[in-house]
C-alpha positions as CSV (number, residue, x, y, z in Angstrom):
1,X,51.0,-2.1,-28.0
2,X,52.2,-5.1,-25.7
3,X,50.2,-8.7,-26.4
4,X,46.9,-8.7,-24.0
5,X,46.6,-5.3,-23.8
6,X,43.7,-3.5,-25.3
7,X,43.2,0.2,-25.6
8,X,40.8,2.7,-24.9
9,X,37.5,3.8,-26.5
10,X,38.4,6.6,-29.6
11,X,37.8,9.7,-27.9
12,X,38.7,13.2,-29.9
13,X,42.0,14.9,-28.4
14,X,40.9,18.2,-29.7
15,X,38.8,20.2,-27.3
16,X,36.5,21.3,-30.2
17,X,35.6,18.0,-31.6
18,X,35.5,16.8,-28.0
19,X,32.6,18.9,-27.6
20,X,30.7,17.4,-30.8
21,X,31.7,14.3,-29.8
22,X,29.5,15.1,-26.3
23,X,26.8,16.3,-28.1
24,X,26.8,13.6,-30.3
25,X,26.5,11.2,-27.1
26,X,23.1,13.0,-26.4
27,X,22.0,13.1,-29.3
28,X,22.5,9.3,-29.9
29,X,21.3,8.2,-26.7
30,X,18.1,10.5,-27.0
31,X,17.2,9.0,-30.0
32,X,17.7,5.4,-28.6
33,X,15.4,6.0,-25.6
34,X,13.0,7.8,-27.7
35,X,12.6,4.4,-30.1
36,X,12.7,1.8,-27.3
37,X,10.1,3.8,-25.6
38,X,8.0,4.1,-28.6
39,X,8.5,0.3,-30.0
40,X,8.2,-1.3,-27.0
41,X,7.2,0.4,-23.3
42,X,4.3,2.8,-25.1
43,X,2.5,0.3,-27.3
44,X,2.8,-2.4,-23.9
45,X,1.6,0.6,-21.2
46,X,5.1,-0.2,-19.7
47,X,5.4,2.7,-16.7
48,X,9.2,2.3,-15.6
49,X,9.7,5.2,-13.7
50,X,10.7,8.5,-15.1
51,X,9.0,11.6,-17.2
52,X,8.1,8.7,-19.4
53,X,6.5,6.6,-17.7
54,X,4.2,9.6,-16.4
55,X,3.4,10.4,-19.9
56,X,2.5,6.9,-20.2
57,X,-0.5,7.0,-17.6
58,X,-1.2,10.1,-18.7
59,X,-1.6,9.2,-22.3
60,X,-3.6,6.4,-21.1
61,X,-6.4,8.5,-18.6
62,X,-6.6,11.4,-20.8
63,X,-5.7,10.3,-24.6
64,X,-2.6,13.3,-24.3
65,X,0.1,12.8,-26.8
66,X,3.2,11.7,-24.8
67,X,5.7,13.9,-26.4
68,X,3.9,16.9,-25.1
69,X,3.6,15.4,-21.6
70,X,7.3,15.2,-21.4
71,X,8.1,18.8,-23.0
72,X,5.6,20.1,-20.4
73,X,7.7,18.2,-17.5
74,X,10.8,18.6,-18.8
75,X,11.3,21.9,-19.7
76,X,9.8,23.2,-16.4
77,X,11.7,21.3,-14.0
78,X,14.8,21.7,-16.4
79,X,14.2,25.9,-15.3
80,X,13.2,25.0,-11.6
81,X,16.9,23.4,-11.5
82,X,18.3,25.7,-12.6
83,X,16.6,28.2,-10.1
84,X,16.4,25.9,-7.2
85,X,19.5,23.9,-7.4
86,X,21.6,27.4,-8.2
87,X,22.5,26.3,-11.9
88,X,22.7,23.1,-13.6
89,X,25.8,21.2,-13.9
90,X,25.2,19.6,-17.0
91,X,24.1,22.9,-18.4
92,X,23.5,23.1,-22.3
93,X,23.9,19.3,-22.8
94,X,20.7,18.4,-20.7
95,X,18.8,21.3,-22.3
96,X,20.0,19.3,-25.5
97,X,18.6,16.3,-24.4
98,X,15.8,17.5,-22.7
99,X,14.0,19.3,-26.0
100,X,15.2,16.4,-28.3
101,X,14.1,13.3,-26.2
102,X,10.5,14.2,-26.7
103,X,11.0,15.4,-30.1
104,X,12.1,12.0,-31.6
105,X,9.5,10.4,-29.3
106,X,7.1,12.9,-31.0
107,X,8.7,12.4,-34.8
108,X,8.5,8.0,-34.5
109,X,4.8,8.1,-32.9
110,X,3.4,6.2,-35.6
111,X,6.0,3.3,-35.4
112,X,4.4,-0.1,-35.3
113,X,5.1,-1.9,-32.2
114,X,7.5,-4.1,-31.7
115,X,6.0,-6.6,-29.7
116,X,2.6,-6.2,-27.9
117,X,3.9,-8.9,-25.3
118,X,4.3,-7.1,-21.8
119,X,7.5,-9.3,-21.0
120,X,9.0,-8.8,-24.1
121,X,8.4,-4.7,-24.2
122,X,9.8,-4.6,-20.7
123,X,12.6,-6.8,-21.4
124,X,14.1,-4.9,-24.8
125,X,12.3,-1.6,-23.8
126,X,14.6,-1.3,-20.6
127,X,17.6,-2.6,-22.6
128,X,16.8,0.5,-25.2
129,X,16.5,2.9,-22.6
130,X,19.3,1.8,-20.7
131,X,22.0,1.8,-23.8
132,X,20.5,5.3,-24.7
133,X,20.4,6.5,-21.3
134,X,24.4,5.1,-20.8
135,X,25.2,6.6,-23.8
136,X,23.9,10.1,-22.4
137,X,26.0,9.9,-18.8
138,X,29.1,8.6,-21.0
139,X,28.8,12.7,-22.1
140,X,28.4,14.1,-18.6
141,X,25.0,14.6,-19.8
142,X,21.5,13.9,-18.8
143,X,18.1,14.0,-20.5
144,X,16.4,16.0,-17.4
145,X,13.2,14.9,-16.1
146,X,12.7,13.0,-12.5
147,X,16.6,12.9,-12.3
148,X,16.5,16.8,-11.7
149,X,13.1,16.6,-9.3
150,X,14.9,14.1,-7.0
151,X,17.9,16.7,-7.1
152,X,15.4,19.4,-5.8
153,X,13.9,17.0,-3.1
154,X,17.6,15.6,-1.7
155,X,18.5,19.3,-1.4
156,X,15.8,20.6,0.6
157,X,14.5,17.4,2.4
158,X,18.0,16.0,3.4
159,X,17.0,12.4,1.8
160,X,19.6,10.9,0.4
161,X,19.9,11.5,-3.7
162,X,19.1,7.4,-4.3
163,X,16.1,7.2,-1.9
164,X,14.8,10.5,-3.7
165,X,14.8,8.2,-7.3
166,X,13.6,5.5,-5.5
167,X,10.6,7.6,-4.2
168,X,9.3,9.4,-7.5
169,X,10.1,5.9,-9.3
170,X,8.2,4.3,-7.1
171,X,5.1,6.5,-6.5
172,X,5.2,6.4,-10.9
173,X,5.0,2.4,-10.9
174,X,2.5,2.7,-8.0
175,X,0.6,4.9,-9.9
176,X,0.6,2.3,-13.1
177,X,-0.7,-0.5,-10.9
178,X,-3.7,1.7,-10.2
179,X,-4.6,3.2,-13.7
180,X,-3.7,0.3,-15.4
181,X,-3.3,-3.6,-13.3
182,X,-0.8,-4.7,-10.8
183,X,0.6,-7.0,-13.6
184,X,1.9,-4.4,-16.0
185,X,3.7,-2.4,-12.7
186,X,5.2,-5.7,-12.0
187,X,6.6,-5.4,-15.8
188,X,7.7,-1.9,-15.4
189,X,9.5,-2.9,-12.0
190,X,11.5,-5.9,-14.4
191,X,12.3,-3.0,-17.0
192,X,13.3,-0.4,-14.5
193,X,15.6,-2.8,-13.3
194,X,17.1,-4.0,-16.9
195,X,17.3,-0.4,-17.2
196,X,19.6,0.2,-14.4
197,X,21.8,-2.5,-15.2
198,X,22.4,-1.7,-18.8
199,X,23.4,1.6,-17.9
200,X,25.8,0.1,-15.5
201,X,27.5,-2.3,-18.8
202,X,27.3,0.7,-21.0
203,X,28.9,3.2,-18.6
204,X,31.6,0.1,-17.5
205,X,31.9,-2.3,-20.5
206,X,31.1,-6.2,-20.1
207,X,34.8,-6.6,-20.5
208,X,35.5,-7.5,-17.0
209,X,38.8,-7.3,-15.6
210,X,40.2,-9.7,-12.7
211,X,42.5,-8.8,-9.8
212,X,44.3,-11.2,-8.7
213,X,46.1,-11.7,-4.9
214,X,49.0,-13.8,-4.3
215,X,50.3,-14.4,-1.1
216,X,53.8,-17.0,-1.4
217,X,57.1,-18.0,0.0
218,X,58.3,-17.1,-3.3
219,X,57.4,-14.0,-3.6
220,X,60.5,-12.9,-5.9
221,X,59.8,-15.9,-8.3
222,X,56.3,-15.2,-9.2
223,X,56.4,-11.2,-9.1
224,X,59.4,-11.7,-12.3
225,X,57.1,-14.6,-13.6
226,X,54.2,-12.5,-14.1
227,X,56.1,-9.6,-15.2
228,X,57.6,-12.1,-17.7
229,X,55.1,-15.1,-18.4
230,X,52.1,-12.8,-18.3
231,X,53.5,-9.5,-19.0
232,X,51.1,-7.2,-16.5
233,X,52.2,-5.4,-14.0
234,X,52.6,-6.2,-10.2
235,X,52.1,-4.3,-6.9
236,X,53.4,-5.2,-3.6
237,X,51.1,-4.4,-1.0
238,X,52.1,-4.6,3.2
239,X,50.4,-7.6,4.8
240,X,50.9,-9.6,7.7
241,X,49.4,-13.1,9.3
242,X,46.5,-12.9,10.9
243,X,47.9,-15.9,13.3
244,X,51.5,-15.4,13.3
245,X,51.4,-11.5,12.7
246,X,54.5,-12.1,10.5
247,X,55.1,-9.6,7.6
248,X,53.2,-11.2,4.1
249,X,53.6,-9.0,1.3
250,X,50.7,-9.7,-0.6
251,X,51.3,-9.4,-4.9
252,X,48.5,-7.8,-6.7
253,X,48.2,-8.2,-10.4
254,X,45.0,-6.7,-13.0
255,X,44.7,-8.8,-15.6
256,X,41.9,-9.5,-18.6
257,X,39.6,-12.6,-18.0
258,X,41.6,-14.4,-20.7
259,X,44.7,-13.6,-18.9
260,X,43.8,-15.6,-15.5
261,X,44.3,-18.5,-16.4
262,X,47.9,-18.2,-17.8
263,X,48.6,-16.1,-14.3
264,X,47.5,-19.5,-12.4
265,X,49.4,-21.4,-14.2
266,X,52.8,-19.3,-13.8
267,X,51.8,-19.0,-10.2
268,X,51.4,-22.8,-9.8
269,X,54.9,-23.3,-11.8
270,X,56.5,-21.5,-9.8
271,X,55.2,-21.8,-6.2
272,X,52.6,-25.1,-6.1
273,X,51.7,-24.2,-2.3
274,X,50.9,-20.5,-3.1
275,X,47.9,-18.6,-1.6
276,X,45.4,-17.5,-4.9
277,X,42.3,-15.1,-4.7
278,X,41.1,-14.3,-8.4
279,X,37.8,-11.3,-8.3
280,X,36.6,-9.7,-10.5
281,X,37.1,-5.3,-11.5
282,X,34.2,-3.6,-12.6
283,X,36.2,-1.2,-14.5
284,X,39.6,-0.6,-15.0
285,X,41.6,2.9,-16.1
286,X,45.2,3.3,-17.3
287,X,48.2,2.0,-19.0
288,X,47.0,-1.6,-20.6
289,X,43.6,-1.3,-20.2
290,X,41.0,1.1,-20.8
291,X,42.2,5.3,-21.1
Protein backbone atom coordinates (compact mmCIF):
# COMPACT_ATOMS: atom_id res chain seq x y z
CA UNK A 1 0.00 0.00 0.00
CA UNK A 2 1.43 3.49 -1.26
CA UNK A 3 2.16 6.25 1.76
CA UNK A 4 -1.29 8.30 2.28
CA UNK A 5 -3.38 5.87 1.24
CA UNK A 6 -5.75 4.11 3.58
CA UNK A 7 -7.96 1.10 2.83
CA UNK A 8 -11.33 0.10 3.06
CA UNK A 9 -13.46 -1.10 5.95
CA UNK A 10 -13.01 -5.29 6.45
CA UNK A 11 -15.83 -6.58 4.65
CA UNK A 12 -16.10 -10.68 4.17
CA UNK A 13 -15.27 -11.72 0.38
CA UNK A 14 -17.20 -14.83 0.84
CA UNK A 15 -20.87 -14.53 -0.01
CA UNK A 16 -21.73 -16.71 3.09
CA UNK A 17 -20.07 -14.82 5.67
CA UNK A 18 -21.18 -11.68 3.83
CA UNK A 19 -24.50 -12.51 4.72
CA UNK A 20 -23.68 -12.93 8.65
CA UNK A 21 -21.76 -10.08 8.42
CA UNK A 22 -25.30 -8.19 7.30
CA UNK A 23 -27.08 -9.65 9.91
CA UNK A 24 -24.62 -8.88 12.22
CA UNK A 25 -25.06 -5.07 11.17
CA UNK A 26 -28.78 -5.37 12.25
CA UNK A 27 -28.32 -6.93 14.91
CA UNK A 28 -25.66 -4.45 16.34
CA UNK A 29 -27.44 -1.39 15.35
CA UNK A 30 -30.76 -2.75 16.84
CA UNK A 31 -29.29 -3.29 19.97
CA UNK A 32 -27.66 0.32 19.96
CA UNK A 33 -31.02 2.04 19.27
CA UNK A 34 -32.72 -0.13 21.63
CA UNK A 35 -30.15 1.11 24.67
CA UNK A 36 -29.99 4.86 23.64
CA UNK A 37 -33.64 4.82 23.56
CA UNK A 38 -33.96 3.21 26.90
CA UNK A 39 -30.98 5.26 28.74
CA UNK A 40 -31.70 8.35 27.49
CA UNK A 41 -35.01 9.38 25.12
CA UNK A 42 -37.55 7.00 27.42
CA UNK A 43 -36.55 8.02 30.97
CA UNK A 44 -36.47 12.06 29.41
CA UNK A 45 -40.06 11.57 27.44
CA UNK A 46 -37.84 12.43 24.33
CA UNK A 47 -40.48 11.86 21.18
CA UNK A 48 -38.06 12.11 18.06
CA UNK A 49 -40.06 10.93 15.45
CA UNK A 50 -40.50 7.29 14.57
CA UNK A 51 -42.40 3.97 16.06
CA UNK A 52 -40.49 5.06 19.05
CA UNK A 53 -41.30 8.02 19.79
CA UNK A 54 -45.16 6.95 19.38
CA UNK A 55 -44.51 4.34 21.98
CA UNK A 56 -43.19 7.10 24.02
CA UNK A 57 -46.60 9.22 24.23
CA UNK A 58 -48.24 6.22 24.29
CA UNK A 59 -46.42 4.86 27.34
CA UNK A 60 -46.96 8.17 28.79
CA UNK A 61 -51.20 8.60 28.29
CA UNK A 62 -51.88 5.00 28.92
CA UNK A 63 -48.92 3.41 31.17
CA UNK A 64 -48.40 0.69 27.95
CA UNK A 65 -45.10 -0.97 27.94
CA UNK A 66 -43.10 0.50 24.92
CA UNK A 67 -41.78 -2.68 23.58
CA UNK A 68 -45.27 -3.87 22.93
CA UNK A 69 -46.30 -0.57 21.26
CA UNK A 70 -43.60 -1.00 18.75
CA UNK A 71 -44.21 -4.87 18.05
CA UNK A 72 -47.90 -3.90 17.54
CA UNK A 73 -46.65 -1.12 14.91
CA UNK A 74 -44.06 -2.72 13.53
CA UNK A 75 -45.05 -5.99 12.65
CA UNK A 76 -48.25 -4.76 11.01
CA UNK A 77 -46.89 -2.20 8.83
CA UNK A 78 -43.87 -4.50 8.21
CA UNK A 79 -46.98 -7.02 6.44
CA UNK A 80 -48.86 -3.94 4.96
CA UNK A 81 -45.43 -3.31 2.94
CA UNK A 82 -45.12 -6.10 2.00
CA UNK A 83 -48.83 -6.15 0.64
CA UNK A 84 -49.08 -2.65 -0.35
CA UNK A 85 -45.66 -1.84 -1.68
CA UNK A 86 -45.66 -5.44 -3.70
CA UNK A 87 -42.74 -6.92 -1.47
CA UNK A 88 -40.17 -5.46 0.62
CA UNK A 89 -36.77 -4.76 -0.57
CA UNK A 90 -35.01 -5.32 2.40
CA UNK A 91 -36.88 -8.50 2.90
CA UNK A 92 -35.61 -10.86 5.88
CA UNK A 93 -33.14 -8.27 7.21
CA UNK A 94 -35.91 -5.68 8.29
CA UNK A 95 -38.13 -8.59 9.64
CA UNK A 96 -34.77 -9.12 11.64
CA UNK A 97 -34.62 -5.88 12.83
CA UNK A 98 -38.12 -5.20 13.19
CA UNK A 99 -38.82 -8.20 15.92
CA UNK A 100 -35.39 -7.59 17.63
CA UNK A 101 -35.56 -3.70 18.08
CA UNK A 102 -38.36 -3.99 20.48
CA UNK A 103 -37.13 -7.10 22.01
CA UNK A 104 -33.87 -5.57 23.36
CA UNK A 105 -35.87 -2.43 24.20
CA UNK A 106 -38.20 -4.90 26.08
CA UNK A 107 -35.08 -7.09 27.69
CA UNK A 108 -33.05 -3.51 29.09
CA UNK A 109 -36.47 -1.87 30.46
CA UNK A 110 -35.23 -1.69 33.82
CA UNK A 111 -31.97 0.11 32.93
CA UNK A 112 -31.37 3.15 35.08
CA UNK A 113 -31.28 6.23 33.22
CA UNK A 114 -28.66 7.86 32.08
CA UNK A 115 -29.33 11.23 32.59
CA UNK A 116 -32.79 12.66 33.45
CA UNK A 117 -31.61 16.06 31.86
CA UNK A 118 -33.83 16.69 28.64
CA UNK A 119 -30.70 18.26 26.71
CA UNK A 120 -28.54 15.74 27.61
CA UNK A 121 -31.03 12.62 26.71
CA UNK A 122 -31.71 14.34 23.37
CA UNK A 123 -28.19 15.08 22.73
CA UNK A 124 -26.56 11.32 23.34
CA UNK A 125 -30.02 9.66 22.82
CA UNK A 126 -30.01 10.93 19.04
CA UNK A 127 -26.19 10.10 18.81
CA UNK A 128 -27.28 6.30 19.99
CA UNK A 129 -29.89 6.03 17.65
CA UNK A 130 -28.17 7.49 14.91
CA UNK A 131 -24.82 5.15 15.14
CA UNK A 132 -27.37 2.13 15.57
CA UNK A 133 -29.56 3.25 12.97
CA UNK A 134 -26.20 3.91 10.45
CA UNK A 135 -25.07 0.75 11.41
CA UNK A 136 -28.47 -0.85 10.18
CA UNK A 137 -28.47 0.97 6.39
CA UNK A 138 -24.58 0.12 6.24
CA UNK A 139 -26.47 -3.73 5.78
CA UNK A 140 -29.05 -2.57 3.28
CA UNK A 141 -31.27 -3.04 6.10
CA UNK A 142 -33.85 -1.24 8.05
CA UNK A 143 -35.55 -1.66 11.38
CA UNK A 144 -39.20 -1.02 9.75
CA UNK A 145 -41.58 1.20 11.43
CA UNK A 146 -42.54 4.92 9.98
CA UNK A 147 -39.76 4.38 7.32
CA UNK A 148 -42.16 1.74 5.71
CA UNK A 149 -45.59 4.01 6.44
CA UNK A 150 -43.97 6.98 4.55
CA UNK A 151 -43.18 4.29 1.65
CA UNK A 152 -46.93 3.49 1.54
CA UNK A 153 -48.01 7.26 1.54
CA UNK A 154 -45.30 8.42 -1.31
CA UNK A 155 -46.65 5.53 -3.36
CA UNK A 156 -50.17 6.25 -3.37
CA UNK A 157 -50.26 10.09 -2.60
CA UNK A 158 -47.47 11.08 -5.12
CA UNK A 159 -45.57 13.12 -2.09
CA UNK A 160 -42.25 12.95 -2.49
CA UNK A 161 -40.51 9.95 -0.13
CA UNK A 162 -38.65 12.92 2.20
CA UNK A 163 -41.84 15.11 2.69
CA UNK A 164 -43.68 11.76 3.64
CA UNK A 165 -40.81 11.36 6.79
CA UNK A 166 -41.09 14.83 7.38
CA UNK A 167 -44.95 14.52 7.72
CA UNK A 168 -45.38 11.43 10.20
CA UNK A 169 -42.11 12.86 12.03
CA UNK A 170 -43.62 15.83 12.39
CA UNK A 171 -47.32 15.06 13.34
CA UNK A 172 -45.21 12.57 16.17
CA UNK A 173 -43.26 15.66 17.68
CA UNK A 174 -46.49 17.64 17.31
CA UNK A 175 -48.19 15.21 19.13
CA UNK A 176 -45.39 15.31 22.09
CA UNK A 177 -45.82 19.00 22.48
CA UNK A 178 -49.42 18.31 23.26
CA UNK A 179 -49.35 15.22 25.70
CA UNK A 180 -46.31 16.32 27.20
CA UNK A 181 -44.96 20.52 26.81
CA UNK A 182 -43.70 22.33 23.91
CA UNK A 183 -40.24 22.23 25.63
CA UNK A 184 -39.62 18.49 25.44
CA UNK A 185 -40.83 18.55 21.42
CA UNK A 186 -38.31 21.27 21.02
CA UNK A 187 -35.75 18.54 22.53
CA UNK A 188 -36.94 15.79 20.35
CA UNK A 189 -36.72 18.26 17.21
CA UNK A 190 -32.60 18.76 18.53
CA UNK A 191 -32.41 14.81 18.72
CA UNK A 192 -34.11 14.08 15.56
CA UNK A 193 -31.76 16.28 14.00
CA UNK A 194 -28.44 14.75 15.81
CA UNK A 195 -30.04 11.65 14.68
CA UNK A 196 -29.96 12.46 11.11
CA UNK A 197 -26.64 13.66 11.06
CA UNK A 198 -24.99 10.76 12.80
CA UNK A 199 -26.41 8.50 10.33
CA UNK A 200 -24.98 10.68 7.69
CA UNK A 201 -21.01 10.22 9.55
CA UNK A 202 -21.70 6.64 10.16
CA UNK A 203 -22.97 5.82 6.62
CA UNK A 204 -19.89 8.30 5.16
CA UNK A 205 -17.04 8.32 7.80
CA UNK A 206 -15.75 11.76 9.45
CA UNK A 207 -12.67 11.12 7.36
CA UNK A 208 -13.28 13.77 4.91
CA UNK A 209 -11.61 13.79 1.63
CA UNK A 210 -10.61 17.13 -0.36
CA UNK A 211 -10.84 17.70 -4.11
CA UNK A 212 -8.74 19.88 -5.28
CA UNK A 213 -8.86 22.23 -8.78
CA UNK A 214 -5.98 23.61 -10.41
CA UNK A 215 -6.11 25.78 -13.21
CA UNK A 216 -2.12 26.92 -14.45
CA UNK A 217 0.23 27.84 -17.19
CA UNK A 218 2.10 24.95 -16.10
CA UNK A 219 -0.10 22.57 -16.34
CA UNK A 220 2.58 19.70 -17.35
CA UNK A 221 4.75 20.74 -14.24
CA UNK A 222 2.22 20.40 -11.51
CA UNK A 223 0.20 17.32 -13.00
CA UNK A 224 4.00 15.20 -12.74
CA UNK A 225 4.55 17.15 -9.35
CA UNK A 226 1.48 15.74 -7.81
CA UNK A 227 1.82 12.46 -9.33
CA UNK A 228 5.39 12.61 -7.84
CA UNK A 229 5.49 15.01 -4.66
CA UNK A 230 2.02 13.89 -3.53
CA UNK A 231 1.66 10.64 -5.06
CA UNK A 232 -2.41 10.75 -5.93
CA UNK A 233 -3.70 10.64 -8.93
CA UNK A 234 -4.74 13.48 -11.51
CA UNK A 235 -7.54 14.07 -13.96
CA UNK A 236 -7.61 16.45 -16.72
CA UNK A 237 -10.87 17.85 -17.23
CA UNK A 238 -11.95 20.39 -20.56
CA UNK A 239 -12.33 23.94 -19.51
CA UNK A 240 -12.20 27.15 -21.02
CA UNK A 241 -12.12 31.11 -19.93
CA UNK A 242 -15.05 32.49 -19.13
CA UNK A 243 -13.58 36.05 -20.60
CA UNK A 244 -11.18 34.91 -23.22
CA UNK A 245 -13.02 31.53 -24.06
CA UNK A 246 -9.52 30.03 -24.47
CA UNK A 247 -9.16 26.25 -23.77
CA UNK A 248 -8.07 25.78 -19.72
CA UNK A 249 -7.71 22.39 -18.81
CA UNK A 250 -8.51 22.28 -15.40
CA UNK A 251 -6.32 19.34 -13.07
CA UNK A 252 -8.43 17.62 -10.55
CA UNK A 253 -6.78 15.76 -7.73
CA UNK A 254 -8.63 13.71 -4.40
CA UNK A 255 -6.63 13.82 -1.75
CA UNK A 256 -6.86 13.14 2.30
CA UNK A 257 -7.21 16.37 4.53
CA UNK A 258 -3.58 15.71 5.64
CA UNK A 259 -2.58 15.60 2.13
CA UNK A 260 -3.67 19.33 1.14
CA UNK A 261 -1.43 20.94 2.37
CA UNK A 262 1.63 19.19 0.75
CA UNK A 263 -0.49 19.49 -2.74
CA UNK A 264 -0.39 23.53 -2.02
CA UNK A 265 2.77 23.48 -1.45
CA UNK A 266 3.96 21.54 -4.74
CA UNK A 267 1.47 23.58 -6.56
CA UNK A 268 2.96 26.82 -5.22
CA UNK A 269 6.68 25.43 -6.05
CA UNK A 270 5.97 24.90 -9.06
CA UNK A 271 3.60 27.54 -10.50
CA UNK A 272 3.42 30.61 -7.71
CA UNK A 273 0.57 32.44 -9.94
CA UNK A 274 -1.59 29.21 -10.17
CA UNK A 275 -5.46 29.20 -9.83
CA UNK A 276 -6.30 26.86 -6.32
CA UNK A 277 -9.86 25.74 -5.26
CA UNK A 278 -9.55 23.09 -2.30
CA UNK A 279 -13.52 21.49 -1.20
CA UNK A 280 -14.22 19.13 0.53
CA UNK A 281 -15.79 15.07 -0.63
CA UNK A 282 -18.24 13.64 1.40
CA UNK A 283 -17.20 10.23 0.61
CA UNK A 284 -14.85 8.74 -1.57
CA UNK A 285 -14.73 5.02 -3.36
CA UNK A 286 -11.87 3.36 -5.07
CA UNK A 287 -8.20 2.76 -5.54
CA UNK A 288 -6.47 4.76 -2.42
CA UNK A 289 -9.33 5.45 -0.55
CA UNK A 290 -12.12 3.68 0.76
CA UNK A 291 -13.30 0.04 -1.28
Amino acid sequence: MKNGKRRGAFRPSCPKWLVVWEYAHVVIGSAIVALAFNLFLLPNRIASGGVSGISIIINDIVGITPAFTQWALNIPLFIAGIVLLGGFKYGAKTLVGTIFLPMVVFLTRDLEAATLDPLLGALFGGIGVGVGLGIVFRSNSSTGGTDLAAQIIHKYTGLSLGACVFIIDGLIVASSAIVFNIELALYALIALFITGKTIDIVQMGVGYAKIALIISEKQEEVQQGLLKDVDRGVTKLEGYGGYTDHKRPVLMCVVNQTEVTKLKQVVRNLDPNAFVIVTNATEVLGEGFKK
